[in-house]
C-alpha positions as CSV (number, residue, x, y, z in Angstrom):
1,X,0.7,-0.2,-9.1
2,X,4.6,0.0,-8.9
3,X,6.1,-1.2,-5.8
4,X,9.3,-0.7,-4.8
5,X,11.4,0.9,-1.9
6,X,13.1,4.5,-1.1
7,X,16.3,2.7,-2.2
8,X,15.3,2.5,-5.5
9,X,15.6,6.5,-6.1
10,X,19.1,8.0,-6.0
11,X,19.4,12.0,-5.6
12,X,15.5,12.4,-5.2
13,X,14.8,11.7,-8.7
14,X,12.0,9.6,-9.8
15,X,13.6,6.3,-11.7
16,X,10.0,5.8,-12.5
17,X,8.5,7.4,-15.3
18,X,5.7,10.3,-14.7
19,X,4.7,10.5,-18.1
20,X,3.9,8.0,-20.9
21,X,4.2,9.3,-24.6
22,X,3.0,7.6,-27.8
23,X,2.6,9.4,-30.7
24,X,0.8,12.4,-29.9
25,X,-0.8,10.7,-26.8
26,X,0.4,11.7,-23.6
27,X,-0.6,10.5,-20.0
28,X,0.4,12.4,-17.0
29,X,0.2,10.6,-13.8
30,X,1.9,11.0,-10.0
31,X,3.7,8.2,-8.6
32,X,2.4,7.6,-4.8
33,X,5.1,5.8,-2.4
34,X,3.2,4.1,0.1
35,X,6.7,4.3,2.1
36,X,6.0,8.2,2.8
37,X,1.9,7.9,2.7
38,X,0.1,8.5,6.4
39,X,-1.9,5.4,6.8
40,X,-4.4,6.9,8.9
41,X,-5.5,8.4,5.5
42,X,-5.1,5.2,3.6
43,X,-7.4,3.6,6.3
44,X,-10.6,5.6,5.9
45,X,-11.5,3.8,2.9
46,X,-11.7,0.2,2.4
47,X,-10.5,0.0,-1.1
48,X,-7.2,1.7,0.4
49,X,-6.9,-0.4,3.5
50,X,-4.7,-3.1,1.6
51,X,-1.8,-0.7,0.4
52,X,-1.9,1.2,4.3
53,X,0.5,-1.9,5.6
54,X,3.2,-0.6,3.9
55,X,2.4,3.1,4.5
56,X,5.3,5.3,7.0
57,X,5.3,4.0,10.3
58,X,7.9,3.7,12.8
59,X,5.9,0.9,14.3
60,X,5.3,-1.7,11.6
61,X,3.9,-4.7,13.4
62,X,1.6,-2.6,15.2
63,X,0.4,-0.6,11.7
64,X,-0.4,-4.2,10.4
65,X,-2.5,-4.7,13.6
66,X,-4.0,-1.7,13.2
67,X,-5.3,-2.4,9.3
68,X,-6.6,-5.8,10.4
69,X,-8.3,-4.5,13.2
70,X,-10.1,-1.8,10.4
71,X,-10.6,-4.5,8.1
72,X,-12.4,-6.7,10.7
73,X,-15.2,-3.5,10.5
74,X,-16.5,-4.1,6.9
75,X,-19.4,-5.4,7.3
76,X,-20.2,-7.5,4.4
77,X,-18.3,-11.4,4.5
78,X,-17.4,-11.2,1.1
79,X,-15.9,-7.3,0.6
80,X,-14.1,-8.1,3.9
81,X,-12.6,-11.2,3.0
82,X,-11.7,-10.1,-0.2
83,X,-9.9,-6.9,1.4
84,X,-8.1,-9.3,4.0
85,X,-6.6,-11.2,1.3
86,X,-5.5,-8.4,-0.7
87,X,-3.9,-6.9,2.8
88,X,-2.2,-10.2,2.9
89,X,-0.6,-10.0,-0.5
90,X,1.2,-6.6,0.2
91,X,1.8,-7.2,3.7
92,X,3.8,-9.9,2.2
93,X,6.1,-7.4,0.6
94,X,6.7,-5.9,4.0
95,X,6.8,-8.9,7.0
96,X,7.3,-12.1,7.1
97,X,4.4,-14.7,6.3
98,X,4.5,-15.3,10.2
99,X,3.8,-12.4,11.2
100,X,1.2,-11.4,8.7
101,X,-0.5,-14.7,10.2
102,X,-0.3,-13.7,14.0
């Protein structure tokens, strides 16, 4: 996972490779920016609630409330802990420790 901000392209070009060529390997993949994903589709799944705090919103705070409250519906302890503390970590790329903590 590559991480970084809309900043970080200049004339809608990807600075991030697409491709990766060795030999006569070569691996085609699509870079996703969370920046322009909807997180309503990131939060139908629990292995893609995590990444949905930094998904488009023009409402932040309330998109970090809203992938808590959707985490707090796993059932199973364990997965849902384990999915709260990987929300953290992103979250952290986004807000402030404080407000990831409210």
């Amino acid at each position: 996972m590559v991480v970084s901000s809309p900043g970080f392209y200049k004339q809608g070009k990807s600075a991030i490779e697409e491709e990766f060529r060795t030999g006569r390997m070569v691996h085609r993949y699509q870079v996703v920016r969370l920046w322009e994903q909807d997180p309503a589709l990131l939060l139908k799944q629990p292995a893609l609630m995590p990444p949905a705090a930094l998904a488009r919103t023009d409402r932040p705070e309330q998109l970090l409330v809203r992938v808590a409250e959707r985490i707090a519906t796993i059932e199973a302890p364990g997965p849902r802990a384990n999915t709260l503390a990987y929300a953290k970590i992103l979250a952290g790329l986004r807000f402030a420790e404080t407000v990831i903590d409210e």
